[in-house]
C-alpha positions as CSV (number, residue, x, y, z in Angstrom):
1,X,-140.2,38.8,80.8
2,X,-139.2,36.4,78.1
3,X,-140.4,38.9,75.3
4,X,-137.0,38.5,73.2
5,X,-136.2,34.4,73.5
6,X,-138.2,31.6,73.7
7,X,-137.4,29.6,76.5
8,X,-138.4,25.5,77.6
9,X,-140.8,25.1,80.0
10,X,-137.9,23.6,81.9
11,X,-135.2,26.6,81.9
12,X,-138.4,29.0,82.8
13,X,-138.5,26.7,86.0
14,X,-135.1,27.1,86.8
15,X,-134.7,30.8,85.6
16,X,-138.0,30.9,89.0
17,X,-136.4,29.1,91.7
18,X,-133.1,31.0,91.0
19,X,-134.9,33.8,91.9
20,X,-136.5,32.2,94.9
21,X,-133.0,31.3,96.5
22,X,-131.8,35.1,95.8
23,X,-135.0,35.8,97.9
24,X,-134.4,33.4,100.6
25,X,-131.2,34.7,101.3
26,X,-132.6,37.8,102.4
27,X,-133.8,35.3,105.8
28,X,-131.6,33.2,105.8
29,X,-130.2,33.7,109.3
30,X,-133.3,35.4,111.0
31,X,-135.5,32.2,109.7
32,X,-133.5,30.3,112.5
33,X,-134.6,28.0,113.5
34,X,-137.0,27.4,110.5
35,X,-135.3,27.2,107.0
36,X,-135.0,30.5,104.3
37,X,-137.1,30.1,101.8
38,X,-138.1,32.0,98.5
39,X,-141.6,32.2,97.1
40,X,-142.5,33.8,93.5
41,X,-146.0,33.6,92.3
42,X,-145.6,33.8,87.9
43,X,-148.5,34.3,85.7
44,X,-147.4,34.4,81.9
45,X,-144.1,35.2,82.6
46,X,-144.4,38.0,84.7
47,X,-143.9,38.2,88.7
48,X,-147.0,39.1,90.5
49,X,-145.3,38.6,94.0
50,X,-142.5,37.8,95.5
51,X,-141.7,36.8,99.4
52,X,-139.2,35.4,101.4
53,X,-139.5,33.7,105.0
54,X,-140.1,36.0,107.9
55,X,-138.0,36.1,110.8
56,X,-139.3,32.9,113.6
57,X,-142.8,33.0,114.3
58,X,-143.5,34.8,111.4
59,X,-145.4,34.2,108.0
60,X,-143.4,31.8,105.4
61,X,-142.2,32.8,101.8
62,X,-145.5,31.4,100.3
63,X,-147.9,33.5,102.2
64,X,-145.7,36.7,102.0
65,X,-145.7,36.0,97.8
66,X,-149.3,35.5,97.8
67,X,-150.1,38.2,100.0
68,X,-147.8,40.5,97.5
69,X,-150.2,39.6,94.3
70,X,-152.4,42.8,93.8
71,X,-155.1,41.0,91.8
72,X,-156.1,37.9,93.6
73,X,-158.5,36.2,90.9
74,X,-154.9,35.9,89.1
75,X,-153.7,33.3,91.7
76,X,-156.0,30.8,89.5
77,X,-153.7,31.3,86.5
78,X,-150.7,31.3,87.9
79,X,-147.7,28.9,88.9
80,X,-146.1,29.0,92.0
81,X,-142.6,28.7,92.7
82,X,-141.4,27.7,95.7
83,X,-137.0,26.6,97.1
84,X,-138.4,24.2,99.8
85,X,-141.6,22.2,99.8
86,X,-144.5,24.1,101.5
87,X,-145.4,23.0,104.9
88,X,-148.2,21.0,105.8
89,X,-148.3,21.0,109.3
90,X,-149.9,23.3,112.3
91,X,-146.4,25.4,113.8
92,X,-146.0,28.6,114.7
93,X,-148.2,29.6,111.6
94,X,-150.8,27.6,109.6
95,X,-149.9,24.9,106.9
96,X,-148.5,26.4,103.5
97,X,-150.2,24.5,101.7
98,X,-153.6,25.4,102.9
99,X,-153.4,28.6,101.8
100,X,-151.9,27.2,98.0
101,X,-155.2,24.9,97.9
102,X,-157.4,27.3,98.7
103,X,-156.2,30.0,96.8
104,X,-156.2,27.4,93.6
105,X,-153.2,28.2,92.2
106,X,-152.9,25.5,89.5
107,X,-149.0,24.6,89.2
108,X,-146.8,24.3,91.9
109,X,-142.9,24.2,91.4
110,X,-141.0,23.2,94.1
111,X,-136.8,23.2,94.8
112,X,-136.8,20.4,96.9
113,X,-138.7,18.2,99.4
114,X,-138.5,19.3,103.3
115,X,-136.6,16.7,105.6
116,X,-138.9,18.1,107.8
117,X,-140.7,14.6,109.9
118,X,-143.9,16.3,109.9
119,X,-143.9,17.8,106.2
120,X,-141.1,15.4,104.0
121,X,-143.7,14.6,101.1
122,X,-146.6,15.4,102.7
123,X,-147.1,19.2,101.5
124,X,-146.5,17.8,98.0
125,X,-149.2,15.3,98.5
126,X,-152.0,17.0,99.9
127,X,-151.3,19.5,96.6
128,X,-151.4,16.7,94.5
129,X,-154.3,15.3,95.9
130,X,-155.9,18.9,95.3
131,X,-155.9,18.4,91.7
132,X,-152.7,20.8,91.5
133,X,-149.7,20.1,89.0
134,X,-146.4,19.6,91.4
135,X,-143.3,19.5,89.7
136,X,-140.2,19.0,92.5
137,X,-136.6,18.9,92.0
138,X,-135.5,22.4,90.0
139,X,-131.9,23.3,91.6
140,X,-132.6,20.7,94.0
141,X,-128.9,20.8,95.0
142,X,-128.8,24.5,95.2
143,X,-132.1,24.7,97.4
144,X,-130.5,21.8,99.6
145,X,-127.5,24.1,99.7
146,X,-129.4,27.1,100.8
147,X,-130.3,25.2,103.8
148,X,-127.3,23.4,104.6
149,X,-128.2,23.7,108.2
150,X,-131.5,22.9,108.2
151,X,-130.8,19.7,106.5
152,X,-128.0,18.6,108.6
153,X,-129.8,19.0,111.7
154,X,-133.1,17.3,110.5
155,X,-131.1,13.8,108.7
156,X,-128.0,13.7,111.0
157,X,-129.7,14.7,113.9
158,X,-127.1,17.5,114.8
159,X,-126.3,20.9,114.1
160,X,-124.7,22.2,111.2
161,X,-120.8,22.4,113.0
162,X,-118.3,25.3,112.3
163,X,-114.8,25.2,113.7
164,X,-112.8,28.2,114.1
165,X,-109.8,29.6,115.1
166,X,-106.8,31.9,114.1
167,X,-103.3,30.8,113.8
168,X,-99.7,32.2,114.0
169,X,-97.6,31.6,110.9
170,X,-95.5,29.4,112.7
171,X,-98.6,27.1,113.5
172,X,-99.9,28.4,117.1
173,X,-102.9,29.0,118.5
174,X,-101.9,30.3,121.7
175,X,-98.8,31.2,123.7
176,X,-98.2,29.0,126.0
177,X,-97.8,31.4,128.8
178,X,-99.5,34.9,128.9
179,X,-98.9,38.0,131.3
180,X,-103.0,38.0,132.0
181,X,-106.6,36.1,131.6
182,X,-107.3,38.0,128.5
183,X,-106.8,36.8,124.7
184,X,-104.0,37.0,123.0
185,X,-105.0,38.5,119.5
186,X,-103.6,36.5,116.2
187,X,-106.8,38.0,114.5
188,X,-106.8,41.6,113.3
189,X,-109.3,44.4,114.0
190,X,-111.6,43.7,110.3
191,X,-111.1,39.6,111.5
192,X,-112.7,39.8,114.5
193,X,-115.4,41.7,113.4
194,X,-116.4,39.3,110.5
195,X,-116.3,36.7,114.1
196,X,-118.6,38.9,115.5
197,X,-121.1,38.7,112.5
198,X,-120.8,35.1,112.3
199,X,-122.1,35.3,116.5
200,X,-125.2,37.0,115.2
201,X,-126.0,34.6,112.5
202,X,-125.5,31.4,114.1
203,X,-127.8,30.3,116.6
204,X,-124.7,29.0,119.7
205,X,-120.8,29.5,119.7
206,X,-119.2,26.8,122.2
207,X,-115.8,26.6,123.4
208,X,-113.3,24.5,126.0
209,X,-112.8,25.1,129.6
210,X,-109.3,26.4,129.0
211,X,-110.6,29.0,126.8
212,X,-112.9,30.1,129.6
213,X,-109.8,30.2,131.9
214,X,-107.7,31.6,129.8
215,X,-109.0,33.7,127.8
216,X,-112.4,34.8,130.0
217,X,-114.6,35.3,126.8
218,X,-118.2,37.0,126.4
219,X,-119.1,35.4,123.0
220,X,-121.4,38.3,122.3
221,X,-122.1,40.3,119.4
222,X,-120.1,43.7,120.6
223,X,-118.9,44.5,117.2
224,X,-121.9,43.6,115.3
225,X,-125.5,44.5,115.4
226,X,-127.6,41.9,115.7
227,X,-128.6,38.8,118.5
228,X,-126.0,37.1,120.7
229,X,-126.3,33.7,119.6
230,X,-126.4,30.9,122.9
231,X,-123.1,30.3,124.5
232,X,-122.4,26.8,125.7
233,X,-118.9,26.1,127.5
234,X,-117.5,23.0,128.7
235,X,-116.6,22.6,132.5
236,X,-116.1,19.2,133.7
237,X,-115.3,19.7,137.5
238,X,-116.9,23.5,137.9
239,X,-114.1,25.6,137.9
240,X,-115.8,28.4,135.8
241,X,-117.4,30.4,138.3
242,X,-119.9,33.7,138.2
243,X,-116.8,35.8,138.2
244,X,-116.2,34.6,134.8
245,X,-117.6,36.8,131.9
246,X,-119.6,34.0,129.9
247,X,-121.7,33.4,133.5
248,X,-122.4,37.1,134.1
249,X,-125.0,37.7,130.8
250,X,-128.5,37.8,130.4
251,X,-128.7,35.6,127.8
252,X,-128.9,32.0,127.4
253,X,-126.2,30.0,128.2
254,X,-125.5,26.3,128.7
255,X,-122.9,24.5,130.4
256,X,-122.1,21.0,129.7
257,X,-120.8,19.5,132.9
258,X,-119.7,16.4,134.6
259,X,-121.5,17.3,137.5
260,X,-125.0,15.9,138.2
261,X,-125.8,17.9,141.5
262,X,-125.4,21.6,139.6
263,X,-128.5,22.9,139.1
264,X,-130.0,25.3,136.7
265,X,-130.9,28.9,137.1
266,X,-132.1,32.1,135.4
267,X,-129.5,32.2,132.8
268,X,-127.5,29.4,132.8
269,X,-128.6,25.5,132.1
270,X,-126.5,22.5,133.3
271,X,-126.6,19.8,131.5
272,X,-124.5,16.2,132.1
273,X,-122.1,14.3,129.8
274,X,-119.5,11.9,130.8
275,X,-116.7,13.4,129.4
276,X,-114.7,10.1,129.4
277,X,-116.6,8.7,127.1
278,X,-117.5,10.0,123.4
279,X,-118.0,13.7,124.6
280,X,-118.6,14.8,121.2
281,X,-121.2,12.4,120.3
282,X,-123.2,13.8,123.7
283,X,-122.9,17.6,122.8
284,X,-124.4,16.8,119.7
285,X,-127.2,14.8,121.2
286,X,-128.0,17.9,123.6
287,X,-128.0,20.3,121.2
288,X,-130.4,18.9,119.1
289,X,-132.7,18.5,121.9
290,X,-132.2,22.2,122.4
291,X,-133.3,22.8,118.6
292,X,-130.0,24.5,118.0
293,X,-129.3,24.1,113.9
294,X,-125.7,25.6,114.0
295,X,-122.5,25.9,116.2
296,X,-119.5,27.6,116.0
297,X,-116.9,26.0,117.9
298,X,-114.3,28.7,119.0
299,X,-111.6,26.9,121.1
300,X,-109.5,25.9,121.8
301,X,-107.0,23.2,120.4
302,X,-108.1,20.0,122.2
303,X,-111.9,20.7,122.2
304,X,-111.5,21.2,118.0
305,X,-109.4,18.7,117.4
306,X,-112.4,16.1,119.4
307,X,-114.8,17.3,116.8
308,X,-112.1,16.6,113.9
309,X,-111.2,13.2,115.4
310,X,-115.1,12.4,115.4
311,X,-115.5,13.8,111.7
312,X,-118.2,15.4,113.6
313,X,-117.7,18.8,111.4
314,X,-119.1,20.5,108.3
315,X,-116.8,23.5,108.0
316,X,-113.4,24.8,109.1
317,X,-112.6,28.4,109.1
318,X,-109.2,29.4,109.9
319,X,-107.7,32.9,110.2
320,X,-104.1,33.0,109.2
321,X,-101.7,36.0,111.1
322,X,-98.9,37.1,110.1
323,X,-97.7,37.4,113.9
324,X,-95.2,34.4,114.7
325,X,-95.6,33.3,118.3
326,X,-92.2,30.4,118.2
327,X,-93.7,28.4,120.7
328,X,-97.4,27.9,122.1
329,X,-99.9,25.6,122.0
330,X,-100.2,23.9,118.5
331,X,-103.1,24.7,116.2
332,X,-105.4,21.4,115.3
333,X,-104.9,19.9,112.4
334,X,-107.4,19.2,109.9
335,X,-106.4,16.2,107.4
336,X,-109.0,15.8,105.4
337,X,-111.7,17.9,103.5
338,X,-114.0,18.1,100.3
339,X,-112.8,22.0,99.1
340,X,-111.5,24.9,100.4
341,X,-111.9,28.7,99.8
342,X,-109.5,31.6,100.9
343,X,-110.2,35.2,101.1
344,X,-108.1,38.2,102.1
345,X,-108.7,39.5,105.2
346,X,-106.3,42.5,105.1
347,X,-103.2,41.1,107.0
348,X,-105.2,37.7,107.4
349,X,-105.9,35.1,105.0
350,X,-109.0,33.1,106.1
351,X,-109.5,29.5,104.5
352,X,-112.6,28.0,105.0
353,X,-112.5,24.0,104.4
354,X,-115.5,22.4,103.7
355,X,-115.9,18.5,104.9
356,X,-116.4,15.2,102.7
């Protein structure tokens, strides 16, 4: 592999775990809610395996890598590489790092330590404490990156948060009167299909009571292949009712409610918040009891603008038509933010804003 230039020990490690977050990608979104990692097993300088977190419930990046290596007595020469710590607890599959002990693989390279509770250190010492060389840190913020989510839910205790909307070019969200409960479309065709991908990758869209009412959404996945992700609306005094769309689906949903007599049933889960007081601090707190790592938030104006007013928010993406609407219901406005990026969506330009 590195036949024609003699490289550091150092930029080998990083010229690895590159590799491992190109792999991890491949799972990123079907790891949910467990992070994507990459795996490559190395022995001089030339890959013997490679493996990237299965989709829930199934083996990790490490065991899919070791699994890949054709010769196994070569596992005893050979360094691992690894983007996030190997586990070193009993989940839906055995501990990681099990299976790197007893396969004696003599060097471990790891991206980054696991936030994890149960793993956070303790994969790296039980490896250590193997006799095997662990060297954590390579791309660290690049393998933190890669699992944006993951970390945000596991040391802020929340989900990873998404706003989105679309927005006239005069600065409207919404008319403010509208012929029928349907939306009224700022988005093109190509923009609401990218929404529609972004349903299947993220594991719960929410949106406002209005929206419901007005707009009488599905939040499914009908122009994308792939999972619906949970949908979770707001309805303080029970005005959506089973003739709305959102209540009529098989899959999960949660409503977040004022009410404490509702009760749950097949698809649909009550749970209580007092909306009068910090509403967004108590959808975050239920969420992460329901082990959801991301959610969009779709709508409308005064349920965004909560989560911008809390600073509750890690990214922003807006959709901007070229359709102008001269009166409607203002879009939120978003103040303050770390960087932004803007990409053509034919007539659209979408900006995504990224938080401090």
């Amino acid at each position: 592999m590195f036949k024609d230039t003699v490289l550091s020990m150092l930029e080998k490690d990083e010229y690895y775990i590159s590799r491992c977050l190109q792999l991890a990608k491949q799972g990123t979104f079907a790891a949910l809610p467990n992070p994507a990692v990459g795996a490559v097993v190395v022995h001089n300088d030339r890959i013997l395996g490679e493996g990237f977190t299965s989709a829930y419930g199934g083996p990790h990046a490490e065991v899919n890598a070791i699994a890949a290596v054709k010769n196994p007595e070569l596992l005893k020469e050979s360094t691992l590489y690894v983007s996030l710590e190997p586990c070193s607890h009993f989940g839906k599959t055995p501990p990681c790092c099990d299976l790197v002990i007893a396969k004696q693989i003599p060097r471990v390279v790891v991206g980054t330590i696991d936030p994890f509770a149960k793993v956070c250190g303790m994969g790296i010492q039980k490896m250590k404490e193997a006799g095997i060389e662990v060297v954590v840190g390579v791309l660290e913020e690049a393998c933190r990156a890669s699992n944006q989510r993951f970390f945000t839910y596991h040391q802020k205790k929340r989900p990873y948060i998404i706003l989105k909307w679309a927005q006239s070019q005069d600065g409207f969200i919404a008319p403010l009167h509208r012929d029928k409960q349907a939306p009224v479309w700022l988005s093109n065709g190509y923009a609401q299909q990218l929404v529609h991908q972004w349903r299947s990758e993220e594991m719960a869209f929410l949106v406002g009571t209005n929206t419901v009412l007005a707009d009488n959404p599905s939040l499914t996945t009908r122009s994308w292949y792939g999972k619906n992700p949970t949908r979770i609306y707001l309805d303080r005094k029970g005005d959506i009712t089973d003739a709305y769309a959102i209540n009529q689906q098989s899959d999960p949903t949660v409503c977040i409610t004022a009410n404490k007599e509702v009760k749950s049933r097949a698809n649909i889960t009550y749970y209580y918040a007092d909306f009068d007081h910090n509403l967004v601090d108590q959808i975050c707190a239920i969420l992460y009891d329901l082990q959801l790592l991301s959610v969009v938030i779709e709508g409308g104006t005064q349920t965004l603008q909560h989560f911008i007013d809390a600073g509750l928010w890690d990214e922003a993406r807006i959709f901007h038509s070229t359709v102008n609407l001269k009166e409607g219901i203002q879009a939120p406005v978003v103040k303050h933010w770390h960087s932004k990026e803007s990409y053509a969506i034919a007539t659209n330009q979408l900006d995504i804003l990224h938080a401090n």
